[in-house]
N, C-alpha and C positions, 0 to 999 in steps of 0.2 A: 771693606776694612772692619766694621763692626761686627761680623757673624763669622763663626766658625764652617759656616757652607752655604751655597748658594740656591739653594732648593727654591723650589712652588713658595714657602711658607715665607722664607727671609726677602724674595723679591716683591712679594705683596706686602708686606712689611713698607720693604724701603719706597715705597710712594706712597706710604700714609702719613700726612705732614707734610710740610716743608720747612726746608733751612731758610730765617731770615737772619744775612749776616751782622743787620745793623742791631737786629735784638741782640744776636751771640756774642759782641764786641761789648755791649753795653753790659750784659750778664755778668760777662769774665773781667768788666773791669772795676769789679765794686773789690775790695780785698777782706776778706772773711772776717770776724771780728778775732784779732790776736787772741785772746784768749778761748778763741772756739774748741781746743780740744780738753783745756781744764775742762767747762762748761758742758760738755759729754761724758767726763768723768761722774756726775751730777745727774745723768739720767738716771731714775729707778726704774723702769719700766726694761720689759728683757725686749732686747733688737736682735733683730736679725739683718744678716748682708750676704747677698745674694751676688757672686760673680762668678765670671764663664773664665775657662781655664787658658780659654786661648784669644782672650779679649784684647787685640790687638789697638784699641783706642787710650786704654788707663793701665791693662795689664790687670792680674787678680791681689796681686799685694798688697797696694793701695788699701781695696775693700779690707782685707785679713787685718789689717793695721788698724783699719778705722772703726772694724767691730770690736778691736780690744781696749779702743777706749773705753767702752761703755761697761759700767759693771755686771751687768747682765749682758754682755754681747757676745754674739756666735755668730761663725761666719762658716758659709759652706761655699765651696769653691765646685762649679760642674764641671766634668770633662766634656767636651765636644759640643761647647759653647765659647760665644763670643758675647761681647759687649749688650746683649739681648737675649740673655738665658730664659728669656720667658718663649723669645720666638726660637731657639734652635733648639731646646731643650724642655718643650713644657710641660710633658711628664714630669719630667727629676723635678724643675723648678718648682711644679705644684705638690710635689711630693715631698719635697724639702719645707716649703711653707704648714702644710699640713702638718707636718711632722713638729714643726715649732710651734704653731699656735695650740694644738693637741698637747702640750704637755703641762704638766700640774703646775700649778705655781709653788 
């Protein structure tokens, strides 16, 4: 469900780690503080948001939305990624990183 393809690289992937449902339950059940997205208006510092085009867990819109909060935020969306654009796509992904942390301030 999280990778755009099933290769050698996403199947090694998905047996590193494991899901604990009691941790995931407890995680998702704290609710963000209400005013979290003014509070990101507030960052100075430039973010970047990295999601896969075909991220079948969140979708890429989420990310595009969450990097315009910030005032300095850029969001690069990959093709022919999912939910782990570092593992289906780690070229672009590092290519995209590089390319943001490379530029002038």
């Amino acid at each position: 469900m999280g990778y755009a393809a099933w290769g050698e690289r996403q199947q090694l992937h998905s047996r590193v780690g494991s899901v604990n449902y009691r941790v995931n339950r407890t995680y998702f059940s704290v609710a963000p503080p209400v005013d979290l997205a003014e509070r990101l208006t507030r960052v100075e510092a430039p973010v970047l948001v990295i999601a896969g085009a075909e991220d079948a867990v969140t979708g890429a819109a989420p990310a595009v939305a969450m990097a315009q909060l910030f005032p300095r935020g850029a969001a690069t969306v990959l093709d022919g990624s999912g939910h782990y654009p570092w593992v289906d796509q780690p070229r672009a992904f590092l290519a995209a990183a590089r390319e943001f942390l490379d530029r002038p301030e």
